[in-house]
Every structure is written in C-alpha cells, then in structure tokens.
N, CA, C and O of each residue as an XYZ file, in Angstrom:
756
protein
N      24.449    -18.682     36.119
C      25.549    -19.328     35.418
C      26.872    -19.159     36.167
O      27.828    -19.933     36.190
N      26.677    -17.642     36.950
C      28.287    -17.699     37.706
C      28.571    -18.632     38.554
O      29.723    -18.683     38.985
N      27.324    -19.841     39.107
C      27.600    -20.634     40.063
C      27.461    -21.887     39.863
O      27.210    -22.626     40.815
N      27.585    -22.332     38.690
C      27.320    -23.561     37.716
C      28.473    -24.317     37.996
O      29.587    -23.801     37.911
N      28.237    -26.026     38.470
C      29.365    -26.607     38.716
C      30.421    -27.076     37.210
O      31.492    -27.681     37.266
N      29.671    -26.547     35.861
C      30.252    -26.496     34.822
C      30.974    -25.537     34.602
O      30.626    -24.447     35.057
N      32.298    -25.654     33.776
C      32.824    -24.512     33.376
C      32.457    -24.002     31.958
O      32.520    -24.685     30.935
N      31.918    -22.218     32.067
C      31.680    -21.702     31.267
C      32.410    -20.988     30.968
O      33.335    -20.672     31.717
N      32.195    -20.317     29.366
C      33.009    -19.003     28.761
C      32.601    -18.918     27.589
O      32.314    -19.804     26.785
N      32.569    -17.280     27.465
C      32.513    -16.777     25.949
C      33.697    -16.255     25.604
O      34.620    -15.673     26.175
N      33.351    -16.721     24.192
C      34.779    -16.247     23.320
C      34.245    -15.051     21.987
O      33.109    -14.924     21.528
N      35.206    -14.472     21.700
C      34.594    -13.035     20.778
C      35.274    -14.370     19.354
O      35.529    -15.573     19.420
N      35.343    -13.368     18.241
C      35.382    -14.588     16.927
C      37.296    -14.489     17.069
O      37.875    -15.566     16.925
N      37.967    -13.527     17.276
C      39.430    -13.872     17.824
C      40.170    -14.574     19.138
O      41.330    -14.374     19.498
N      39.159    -15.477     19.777
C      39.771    -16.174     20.813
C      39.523    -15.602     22.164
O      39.539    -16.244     23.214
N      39.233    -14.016     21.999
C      39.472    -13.105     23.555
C      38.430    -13.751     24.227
O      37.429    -14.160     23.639
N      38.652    -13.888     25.682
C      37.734    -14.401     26.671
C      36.924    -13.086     27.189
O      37.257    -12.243     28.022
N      35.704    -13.211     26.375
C      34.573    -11.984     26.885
C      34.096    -12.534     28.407
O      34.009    -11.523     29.104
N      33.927    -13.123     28.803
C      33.196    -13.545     30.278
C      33.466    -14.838     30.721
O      33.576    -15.512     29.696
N      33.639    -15.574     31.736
C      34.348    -16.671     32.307
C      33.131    -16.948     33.447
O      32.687    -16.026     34.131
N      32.525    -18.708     33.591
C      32.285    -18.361     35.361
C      33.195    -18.956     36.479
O      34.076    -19.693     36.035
N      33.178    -18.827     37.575
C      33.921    -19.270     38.796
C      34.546    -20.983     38.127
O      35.710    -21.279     37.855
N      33.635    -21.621     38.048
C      33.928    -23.170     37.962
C      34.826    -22.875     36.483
O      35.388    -23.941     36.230
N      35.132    -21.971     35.546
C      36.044    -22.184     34.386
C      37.129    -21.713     34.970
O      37.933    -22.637     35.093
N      37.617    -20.533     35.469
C      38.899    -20.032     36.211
C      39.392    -20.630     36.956
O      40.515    -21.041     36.661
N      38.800    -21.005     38.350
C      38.954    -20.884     39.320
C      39.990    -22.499     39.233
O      41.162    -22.511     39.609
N      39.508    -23.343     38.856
C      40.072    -24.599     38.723
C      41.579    -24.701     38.402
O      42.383    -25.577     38.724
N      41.757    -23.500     37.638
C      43.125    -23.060     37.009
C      43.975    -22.483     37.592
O      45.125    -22.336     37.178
N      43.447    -21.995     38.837
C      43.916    -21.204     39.716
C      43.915    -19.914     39.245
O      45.089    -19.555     39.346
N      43.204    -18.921     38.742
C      43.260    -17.803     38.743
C      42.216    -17.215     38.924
O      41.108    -17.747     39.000
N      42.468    -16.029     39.013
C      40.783    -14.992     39.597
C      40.551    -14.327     38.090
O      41.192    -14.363     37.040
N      39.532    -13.812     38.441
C      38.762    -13.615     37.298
C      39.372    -12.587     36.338
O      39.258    -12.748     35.123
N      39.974    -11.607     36.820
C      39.939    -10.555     36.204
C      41.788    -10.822     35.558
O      42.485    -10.004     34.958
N      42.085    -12.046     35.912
C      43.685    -12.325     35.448
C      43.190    -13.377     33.958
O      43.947    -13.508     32.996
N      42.201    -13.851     34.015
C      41.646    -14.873     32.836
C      40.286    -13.801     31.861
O      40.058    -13.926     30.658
N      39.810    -13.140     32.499
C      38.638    -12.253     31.269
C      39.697    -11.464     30.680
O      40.872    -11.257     30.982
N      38.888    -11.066     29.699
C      40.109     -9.771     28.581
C      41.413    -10.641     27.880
O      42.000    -10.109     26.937
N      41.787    -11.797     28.294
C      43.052    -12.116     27.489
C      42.406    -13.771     26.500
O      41.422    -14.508     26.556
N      43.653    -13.672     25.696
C      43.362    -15.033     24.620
C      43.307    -16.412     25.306
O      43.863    -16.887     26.296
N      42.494    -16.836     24.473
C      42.221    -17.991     25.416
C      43.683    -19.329     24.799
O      44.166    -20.338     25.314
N      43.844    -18.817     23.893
C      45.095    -19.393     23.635
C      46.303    -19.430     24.656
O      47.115    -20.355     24.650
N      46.354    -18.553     25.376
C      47.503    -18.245     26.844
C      47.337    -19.820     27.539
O      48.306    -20.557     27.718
N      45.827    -20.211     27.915
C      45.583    -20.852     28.568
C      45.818    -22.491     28.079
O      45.967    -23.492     28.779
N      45.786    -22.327     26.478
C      46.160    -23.984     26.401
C      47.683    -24.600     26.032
O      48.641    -23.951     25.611
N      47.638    -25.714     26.250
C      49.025    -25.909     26.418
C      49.346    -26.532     24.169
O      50.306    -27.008     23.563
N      48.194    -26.198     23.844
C      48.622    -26.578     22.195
C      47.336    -25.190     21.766
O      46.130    -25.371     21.933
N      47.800    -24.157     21.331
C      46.871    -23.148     20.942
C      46.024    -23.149     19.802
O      44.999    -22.493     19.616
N      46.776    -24.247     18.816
C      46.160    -24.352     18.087
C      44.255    -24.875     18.351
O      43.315    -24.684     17.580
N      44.258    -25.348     19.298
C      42.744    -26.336     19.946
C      41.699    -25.092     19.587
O      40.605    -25.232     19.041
N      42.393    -23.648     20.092
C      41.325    -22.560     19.952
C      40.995    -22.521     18.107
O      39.946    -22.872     17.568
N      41.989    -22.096     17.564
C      42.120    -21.823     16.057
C      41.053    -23.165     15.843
O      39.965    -22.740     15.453
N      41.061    -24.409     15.965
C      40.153    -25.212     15.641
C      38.769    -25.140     15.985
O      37.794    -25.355     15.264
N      38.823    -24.786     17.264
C      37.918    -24.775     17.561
C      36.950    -23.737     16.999
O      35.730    -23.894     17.024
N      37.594    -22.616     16.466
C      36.542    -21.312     16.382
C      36.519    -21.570     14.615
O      35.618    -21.141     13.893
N      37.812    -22.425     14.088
C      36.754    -22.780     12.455
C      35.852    -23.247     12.675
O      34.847    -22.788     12.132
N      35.705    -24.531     13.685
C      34.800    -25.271     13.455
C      33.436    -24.542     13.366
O      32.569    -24.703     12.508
N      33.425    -23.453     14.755
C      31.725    -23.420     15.012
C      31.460    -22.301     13.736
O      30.479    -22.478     13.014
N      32.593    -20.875     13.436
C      32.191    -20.802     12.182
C      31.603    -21.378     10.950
O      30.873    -20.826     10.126
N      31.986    -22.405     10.973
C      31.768    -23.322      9.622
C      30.231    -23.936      9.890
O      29.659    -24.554      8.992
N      29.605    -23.713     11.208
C      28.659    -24.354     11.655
C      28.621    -25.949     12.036
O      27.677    -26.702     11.799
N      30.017    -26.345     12.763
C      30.014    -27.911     12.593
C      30.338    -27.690     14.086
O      31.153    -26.965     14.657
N      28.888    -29.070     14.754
C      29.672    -29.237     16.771
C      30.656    -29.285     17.142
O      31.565    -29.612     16.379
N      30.866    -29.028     18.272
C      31.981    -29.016     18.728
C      31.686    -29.524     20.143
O      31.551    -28.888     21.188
N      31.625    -30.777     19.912
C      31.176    -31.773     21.007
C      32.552    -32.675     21.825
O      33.247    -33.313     21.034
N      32.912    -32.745     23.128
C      33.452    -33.245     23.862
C      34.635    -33.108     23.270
O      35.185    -34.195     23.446
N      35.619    -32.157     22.450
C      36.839    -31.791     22.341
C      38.010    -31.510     23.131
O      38.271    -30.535     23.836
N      38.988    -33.070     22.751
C      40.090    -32.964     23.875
C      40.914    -32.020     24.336
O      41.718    -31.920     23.410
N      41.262    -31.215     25.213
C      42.348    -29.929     25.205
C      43.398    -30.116     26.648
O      42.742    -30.704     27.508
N      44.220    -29.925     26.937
C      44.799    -29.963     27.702
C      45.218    -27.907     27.798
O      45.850    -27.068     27.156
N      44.308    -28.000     29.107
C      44.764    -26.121     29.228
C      45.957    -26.358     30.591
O      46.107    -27.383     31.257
N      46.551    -25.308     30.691
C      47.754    -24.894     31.652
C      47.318    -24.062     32.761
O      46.710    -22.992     32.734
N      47.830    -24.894     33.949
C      47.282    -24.214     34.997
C      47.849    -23.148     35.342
O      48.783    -22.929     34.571
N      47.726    -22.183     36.309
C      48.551    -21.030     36.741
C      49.786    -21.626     37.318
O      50.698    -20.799     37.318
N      50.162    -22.917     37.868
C      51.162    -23.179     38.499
C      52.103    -24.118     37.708
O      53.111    -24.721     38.078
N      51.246    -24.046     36.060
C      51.943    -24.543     35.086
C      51.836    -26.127     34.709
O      52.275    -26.559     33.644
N      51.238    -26.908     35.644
C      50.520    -28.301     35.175
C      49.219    -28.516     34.674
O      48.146    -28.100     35.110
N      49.473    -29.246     33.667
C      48.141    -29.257     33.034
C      47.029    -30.313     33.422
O      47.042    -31.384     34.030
N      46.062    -29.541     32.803
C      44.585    -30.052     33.119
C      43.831    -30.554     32.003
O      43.546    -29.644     31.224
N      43.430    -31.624     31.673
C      42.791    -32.400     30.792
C      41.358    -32.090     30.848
O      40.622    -32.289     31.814
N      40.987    -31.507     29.548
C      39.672    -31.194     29.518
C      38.889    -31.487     28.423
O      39.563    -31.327     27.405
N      37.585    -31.902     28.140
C      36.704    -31.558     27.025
C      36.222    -30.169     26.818
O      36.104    -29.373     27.749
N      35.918    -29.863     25.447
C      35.399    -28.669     25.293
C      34.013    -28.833     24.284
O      34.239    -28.731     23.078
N      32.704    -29.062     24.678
C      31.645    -28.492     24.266
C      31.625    -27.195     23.442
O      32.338    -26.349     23.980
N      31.045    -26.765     22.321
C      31.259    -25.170     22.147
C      29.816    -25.086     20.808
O      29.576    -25.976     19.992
N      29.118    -23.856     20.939
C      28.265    -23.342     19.694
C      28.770    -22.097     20.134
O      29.372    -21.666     21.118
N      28.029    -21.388     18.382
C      28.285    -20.413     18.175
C      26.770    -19.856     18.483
O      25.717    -20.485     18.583
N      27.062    -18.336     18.606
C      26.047    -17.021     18.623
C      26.564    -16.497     17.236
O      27.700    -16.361     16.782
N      25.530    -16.296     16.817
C      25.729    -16.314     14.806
C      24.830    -14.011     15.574
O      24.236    -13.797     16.631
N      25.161    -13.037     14.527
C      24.469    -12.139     14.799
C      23.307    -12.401     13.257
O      23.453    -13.398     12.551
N      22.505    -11.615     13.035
C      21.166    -12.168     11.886
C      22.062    -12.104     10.576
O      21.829    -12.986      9.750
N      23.035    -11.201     10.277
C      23.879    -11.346      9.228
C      24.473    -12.308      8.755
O      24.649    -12.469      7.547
N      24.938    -13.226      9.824
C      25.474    -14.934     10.049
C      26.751    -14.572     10.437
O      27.628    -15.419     10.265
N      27.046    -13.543     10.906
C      28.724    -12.894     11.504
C      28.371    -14.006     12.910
O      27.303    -14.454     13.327
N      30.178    -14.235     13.503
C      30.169    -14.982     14.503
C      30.197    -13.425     15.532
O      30.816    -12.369     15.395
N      29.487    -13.779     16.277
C      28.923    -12.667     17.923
C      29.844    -13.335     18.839
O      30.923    -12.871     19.208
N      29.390    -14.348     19.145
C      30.477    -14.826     20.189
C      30.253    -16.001     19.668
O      29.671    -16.326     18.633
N      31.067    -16.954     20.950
C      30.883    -18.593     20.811
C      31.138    -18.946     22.920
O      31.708    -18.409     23.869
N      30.484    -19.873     22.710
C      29.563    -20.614     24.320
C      30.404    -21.668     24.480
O      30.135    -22.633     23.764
N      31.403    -21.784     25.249
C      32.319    -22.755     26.219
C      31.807    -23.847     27.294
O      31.355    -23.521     28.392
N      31.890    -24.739     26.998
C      31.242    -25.452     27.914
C      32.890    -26.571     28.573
O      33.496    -27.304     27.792
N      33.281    -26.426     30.027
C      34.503    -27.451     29.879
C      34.619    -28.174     30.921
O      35.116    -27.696     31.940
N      34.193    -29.432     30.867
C      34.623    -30.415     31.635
C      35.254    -31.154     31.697
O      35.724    -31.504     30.614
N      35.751    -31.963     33.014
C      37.178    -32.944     32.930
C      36.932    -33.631     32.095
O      36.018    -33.447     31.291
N      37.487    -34.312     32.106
C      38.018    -35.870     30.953
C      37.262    -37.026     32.050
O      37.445    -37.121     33.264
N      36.556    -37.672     31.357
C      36.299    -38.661     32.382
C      37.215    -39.446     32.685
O      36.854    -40.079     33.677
N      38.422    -39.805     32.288
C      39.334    -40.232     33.131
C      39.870    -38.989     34.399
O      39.679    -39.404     35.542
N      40.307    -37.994     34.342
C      40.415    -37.330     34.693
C      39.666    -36.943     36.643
O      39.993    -36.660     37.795
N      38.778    -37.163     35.942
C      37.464    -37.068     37.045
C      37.424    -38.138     37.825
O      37.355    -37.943     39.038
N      37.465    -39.757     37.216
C      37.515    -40.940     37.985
C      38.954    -40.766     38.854
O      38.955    -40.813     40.084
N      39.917    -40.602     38.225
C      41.120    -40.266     38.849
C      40.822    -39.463     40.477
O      41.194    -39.931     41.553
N      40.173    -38.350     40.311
C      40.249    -37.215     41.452
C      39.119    -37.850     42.539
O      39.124    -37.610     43.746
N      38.157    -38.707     41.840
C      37.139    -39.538     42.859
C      38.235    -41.032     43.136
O      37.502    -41.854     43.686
N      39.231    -41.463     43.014
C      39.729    -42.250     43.847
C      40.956    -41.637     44.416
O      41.626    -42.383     45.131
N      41.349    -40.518     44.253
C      42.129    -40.094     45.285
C      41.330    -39.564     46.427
O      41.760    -39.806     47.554
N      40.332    -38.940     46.314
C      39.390    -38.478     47.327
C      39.313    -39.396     48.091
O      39.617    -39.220     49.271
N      38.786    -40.918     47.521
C      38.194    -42.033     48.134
C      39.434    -42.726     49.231
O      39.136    -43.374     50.235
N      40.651    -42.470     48.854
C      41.793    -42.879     49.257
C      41.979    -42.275     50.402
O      42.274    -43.012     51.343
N      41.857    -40.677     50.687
C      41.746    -39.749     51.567
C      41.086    -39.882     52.640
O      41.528    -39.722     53.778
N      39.827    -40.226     52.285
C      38.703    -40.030     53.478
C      38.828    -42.026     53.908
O      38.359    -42.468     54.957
N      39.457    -42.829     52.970
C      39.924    -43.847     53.726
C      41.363    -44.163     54.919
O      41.848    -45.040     55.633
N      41.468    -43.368     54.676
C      42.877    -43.069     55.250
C      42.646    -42.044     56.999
O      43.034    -42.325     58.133
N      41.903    -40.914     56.494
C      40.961    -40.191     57.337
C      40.426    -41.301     58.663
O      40.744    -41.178     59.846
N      39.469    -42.470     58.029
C      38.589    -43.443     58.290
C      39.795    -43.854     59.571
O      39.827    -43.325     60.682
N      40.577    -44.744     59.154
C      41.132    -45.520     59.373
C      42.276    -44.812     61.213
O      42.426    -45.420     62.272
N      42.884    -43.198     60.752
C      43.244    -42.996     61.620
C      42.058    -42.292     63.049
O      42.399    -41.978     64.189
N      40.847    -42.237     62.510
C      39.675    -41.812     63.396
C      39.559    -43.060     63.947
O      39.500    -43.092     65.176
N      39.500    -44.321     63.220
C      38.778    -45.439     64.456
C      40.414    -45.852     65.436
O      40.273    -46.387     66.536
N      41.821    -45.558     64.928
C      42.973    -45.485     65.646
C      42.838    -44.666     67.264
O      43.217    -45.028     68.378
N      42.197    -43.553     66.839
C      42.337    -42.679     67.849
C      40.890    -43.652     68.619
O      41.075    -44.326     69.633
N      40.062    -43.595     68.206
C      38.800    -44.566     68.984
C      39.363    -45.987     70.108
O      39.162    -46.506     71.205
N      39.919    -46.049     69.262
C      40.375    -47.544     70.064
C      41.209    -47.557     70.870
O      41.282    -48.455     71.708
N      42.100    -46.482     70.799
C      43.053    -45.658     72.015
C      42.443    -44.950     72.852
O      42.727    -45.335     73.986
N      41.598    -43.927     72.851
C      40.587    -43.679     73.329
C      39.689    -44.862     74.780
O      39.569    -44.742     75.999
N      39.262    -45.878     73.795
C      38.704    -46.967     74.487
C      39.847    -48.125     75.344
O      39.415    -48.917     76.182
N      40.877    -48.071     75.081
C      41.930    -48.652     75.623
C      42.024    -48.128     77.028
O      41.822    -48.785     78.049
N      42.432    -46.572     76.931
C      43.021    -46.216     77.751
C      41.443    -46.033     78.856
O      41.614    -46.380     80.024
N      40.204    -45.586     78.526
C      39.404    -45.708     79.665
C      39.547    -46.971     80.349
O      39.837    -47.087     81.539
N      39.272    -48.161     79.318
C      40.053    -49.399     80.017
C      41.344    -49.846     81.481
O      41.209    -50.438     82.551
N      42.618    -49.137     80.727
C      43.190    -49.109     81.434
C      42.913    -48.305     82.794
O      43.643    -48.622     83.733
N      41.750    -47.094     83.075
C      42.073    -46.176     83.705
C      41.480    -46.787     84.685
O      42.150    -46.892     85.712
N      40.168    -47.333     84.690
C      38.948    -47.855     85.095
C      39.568    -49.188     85.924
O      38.862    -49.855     86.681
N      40.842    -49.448     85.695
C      41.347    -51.154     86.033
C      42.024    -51.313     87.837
O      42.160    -52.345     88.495
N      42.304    -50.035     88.184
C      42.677    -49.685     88.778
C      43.310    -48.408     90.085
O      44.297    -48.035     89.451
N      43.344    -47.794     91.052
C      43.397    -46.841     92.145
C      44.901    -45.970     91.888
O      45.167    -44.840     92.299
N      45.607    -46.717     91.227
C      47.465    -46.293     91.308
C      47.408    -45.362     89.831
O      47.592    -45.901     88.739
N      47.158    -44.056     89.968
C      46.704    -43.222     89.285
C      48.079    -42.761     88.763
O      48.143    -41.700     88.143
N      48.987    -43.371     88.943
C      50.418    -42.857     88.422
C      50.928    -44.141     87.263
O      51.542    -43.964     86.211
N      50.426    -45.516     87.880
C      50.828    -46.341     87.092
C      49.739    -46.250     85.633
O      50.063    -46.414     84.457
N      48.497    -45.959     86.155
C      47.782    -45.869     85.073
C      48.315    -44.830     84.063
O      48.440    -45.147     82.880
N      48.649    -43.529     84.529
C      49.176    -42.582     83.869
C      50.283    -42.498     82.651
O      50.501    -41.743     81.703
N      50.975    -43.935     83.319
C      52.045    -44.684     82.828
C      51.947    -45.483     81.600
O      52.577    -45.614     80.551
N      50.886    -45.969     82.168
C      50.047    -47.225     80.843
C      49.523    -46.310     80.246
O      49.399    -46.716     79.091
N      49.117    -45.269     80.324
C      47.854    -44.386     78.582
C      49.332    -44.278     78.126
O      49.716    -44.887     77.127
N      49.881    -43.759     78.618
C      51.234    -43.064     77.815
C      51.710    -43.745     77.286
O      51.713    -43.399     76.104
N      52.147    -44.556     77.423
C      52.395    -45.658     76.632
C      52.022    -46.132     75.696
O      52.644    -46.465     74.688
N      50.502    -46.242     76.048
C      49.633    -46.908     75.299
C      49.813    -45.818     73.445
O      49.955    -46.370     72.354
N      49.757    -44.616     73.618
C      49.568    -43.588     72.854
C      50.920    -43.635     72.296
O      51.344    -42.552     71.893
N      51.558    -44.474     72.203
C      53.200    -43.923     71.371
C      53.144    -44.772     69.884
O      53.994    -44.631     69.005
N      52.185    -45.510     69.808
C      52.230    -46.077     68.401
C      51.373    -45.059     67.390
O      51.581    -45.190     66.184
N      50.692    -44.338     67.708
C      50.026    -43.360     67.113
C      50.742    -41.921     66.969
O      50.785    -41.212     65.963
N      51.478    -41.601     68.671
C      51.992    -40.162     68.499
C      53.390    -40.005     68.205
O      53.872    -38.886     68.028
N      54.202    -41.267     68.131
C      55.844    -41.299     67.800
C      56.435    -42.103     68.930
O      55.768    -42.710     69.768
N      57.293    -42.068     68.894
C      58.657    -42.815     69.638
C      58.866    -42.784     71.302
O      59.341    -43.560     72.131
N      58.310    -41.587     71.326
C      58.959    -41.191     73.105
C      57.132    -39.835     73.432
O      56.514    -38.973     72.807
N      57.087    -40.470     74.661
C      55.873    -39.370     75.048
C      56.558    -38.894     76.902
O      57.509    -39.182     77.628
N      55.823    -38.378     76.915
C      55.489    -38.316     78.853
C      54.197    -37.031     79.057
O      53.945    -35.957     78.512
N      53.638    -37.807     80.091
C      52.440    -36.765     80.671
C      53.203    -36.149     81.798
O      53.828    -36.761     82.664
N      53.036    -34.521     81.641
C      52.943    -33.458     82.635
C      51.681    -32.908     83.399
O      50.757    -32.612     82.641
N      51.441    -32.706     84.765
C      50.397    -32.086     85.494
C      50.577    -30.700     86.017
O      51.385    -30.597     86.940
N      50.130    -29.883     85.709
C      49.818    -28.605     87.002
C      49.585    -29.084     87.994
O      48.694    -29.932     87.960
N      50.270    -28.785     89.403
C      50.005    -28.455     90.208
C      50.305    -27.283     91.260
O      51.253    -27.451     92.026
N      49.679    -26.307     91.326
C      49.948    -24.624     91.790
C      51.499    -24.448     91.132
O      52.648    -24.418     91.573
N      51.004    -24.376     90.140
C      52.133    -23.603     89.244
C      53.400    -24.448     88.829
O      54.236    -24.185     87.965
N      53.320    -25.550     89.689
C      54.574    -26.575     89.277
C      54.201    -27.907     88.232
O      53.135    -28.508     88.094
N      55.279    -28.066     87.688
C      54.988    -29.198     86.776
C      55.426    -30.334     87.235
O      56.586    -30.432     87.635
N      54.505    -31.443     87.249
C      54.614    -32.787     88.218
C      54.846    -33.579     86.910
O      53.912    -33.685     86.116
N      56.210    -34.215     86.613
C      55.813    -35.449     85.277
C      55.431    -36.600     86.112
O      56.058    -37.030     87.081
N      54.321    -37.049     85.618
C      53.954    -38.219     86.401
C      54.218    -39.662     85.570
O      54.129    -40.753     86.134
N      54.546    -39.510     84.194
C      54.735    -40.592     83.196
C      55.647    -40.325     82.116
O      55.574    -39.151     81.751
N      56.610    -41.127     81.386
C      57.285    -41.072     80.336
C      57.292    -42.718     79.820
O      57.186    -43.787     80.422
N      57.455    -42.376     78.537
C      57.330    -43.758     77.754
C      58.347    -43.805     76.870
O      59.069    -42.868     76.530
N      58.380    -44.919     76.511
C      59.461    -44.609     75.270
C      59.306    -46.054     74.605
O      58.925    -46.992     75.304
N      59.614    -46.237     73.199
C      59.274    -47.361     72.478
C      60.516    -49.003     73.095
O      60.363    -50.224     73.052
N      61.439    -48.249     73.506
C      62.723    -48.835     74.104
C      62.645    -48.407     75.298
O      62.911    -47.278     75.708
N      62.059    -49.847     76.213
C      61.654    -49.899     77.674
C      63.231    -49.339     78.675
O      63.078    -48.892     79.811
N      64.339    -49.433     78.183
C      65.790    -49.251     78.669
C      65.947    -47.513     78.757
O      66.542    -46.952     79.677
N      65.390    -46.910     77.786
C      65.192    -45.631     77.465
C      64.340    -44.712     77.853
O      64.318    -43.556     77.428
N      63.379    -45.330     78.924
C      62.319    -44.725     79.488
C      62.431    -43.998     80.399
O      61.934    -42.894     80.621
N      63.422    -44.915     81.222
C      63.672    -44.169     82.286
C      64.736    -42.880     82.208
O      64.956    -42.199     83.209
C-alpha cells in the first residue's frame, strides 16, 4: 500500500492521521512524519469536509467520490475526491476510517494537457536542433574554405541560440576566433 499510485490514509474517530502512504503526502509536498500524528483538518482548506466526513461513515452511509479541496505545503490548493469506509471494532465503536484520494477528474485532465503541451514543445525544439544539425553538415560538406563554413554554422545557429554567436578554436593554448555572427549583418563585424 506504501507504493500505491492512490492516495491512502487512516483516520482515528477524531480526525488524527494514524498512517498516510507516499502517493497521499507526498503530492502535498510534505514528508511523512510532518503529515502522520496531526489533524487532518490542518490539511483542508474547509475543515469542516473532515467533521462530515467522519459523521457520515459513523452513521454507516458511503462516502463515495467526496469533493475537498486540501492545502498544499506551499499553500495552493489541490482538488480532490475522497472515497472513505469505516473499520467498525465488534462493539460497532469507530476503530479507524480508510482514505482513499484522488484528483478531480478535471483536475487530472488538466495536468495530462499540460504534460502534453510540454513534451510538445520538448518535440518541437528537438527536431529544431535536428534540422540545424542537418543544415550545418550540409553547409560543411559544400565546401574546402573551412573558415567560411565556420562562418555559415554560426550563423546558421543564431535563430535557436540568440542574437550574436562566434566560434573559438584551441590552438596550442591560443584562442583562434575563426567566426562571429550577429542577427544585424553591420554588427558582425
């Protein structure tokens, strides 16, 4: 359960968080031992959600996909459902009660198109560098004047790396610039 991509937790019949796993804390930004032992009320941003929540499973009624908005450690909140039964002991006393908390499906669609946005974006500057990449063998391959070519990558590379470039060489310890570019051909030199 400590490695469950769900977030778990038990609650005692006053709210205290008896046990937490990774995927319930961690999301919140805190470590474990700053979220076990305290009210779980700290954590929501309307406390009352707990007080409801723990009539309910007393009373023996689900507590199926319940909206809550908890507070992160850095103080923005997080939109969540809350799943919950109770552990009754044979007397019918509440023992604990079983946390179950996942995003909001809006919530979740949200974080899968920013992702999607990311690794498009990712996409987009990988085939940039590809095609610069393939440019400049182009250019290199075109010609013997290994200074003018030097001239042309550099160049070539200023819409990707900024405004102004130039290539430097070692040679026994000295630095040879063999190229400078600049977006303003007047400015290059």
């Amino acid at each position: 359960m400590e490695n469950a991509p769900v977030g778990m937790h038990w609650l005692d019949a006053d709210g205290t968080l008896l046990w937490a796993n990774r995927a319930d804390y961690a999301p919140l930004g805190y470590a474990q031992h700053e979220y076990v032992g305290r009210s779980l009320r700290e954590f929501h941003v309307d406390p009352r959600i707990v007080d409801e929540l723990l009539t309910r499973v007393r009373a023996g009624v689900p507590v199926e996909r319940l909206p809550a908005t908890l507070r992160q450690r850095d103080g923005t909140p997080r939109e969540v459902e809350i799943t919950a039964s109770a552990r009754l002991h044979d007397d019918g006393r509440l023992h604990y009660v079983r946390c179950f908390i996942q995003e909001t499906l809006e919530r979740a669609s949200q974080r899968i198109t920013d992702d999607r946005d990311v690794l498009l974006r990712e996409e987009q500057r990988a085939r940039g560098r590809l095609a610069l990449l393939a440019r400049a063998s182009e250019l290199l391959s075109q010609s013997f004047d290994y200074e003018k070519e030097l001239a042309d990558v550099t160049g070539l590379a200023l819409p990707l790396l900024g405004d102004f470039g130039f290539l430097e060489l070692e040679d026994n310890e000295r630095i040879l610039r063999f190229a400078r570019a600049h977006g303003d051909d007047a400015l290059a030199q």
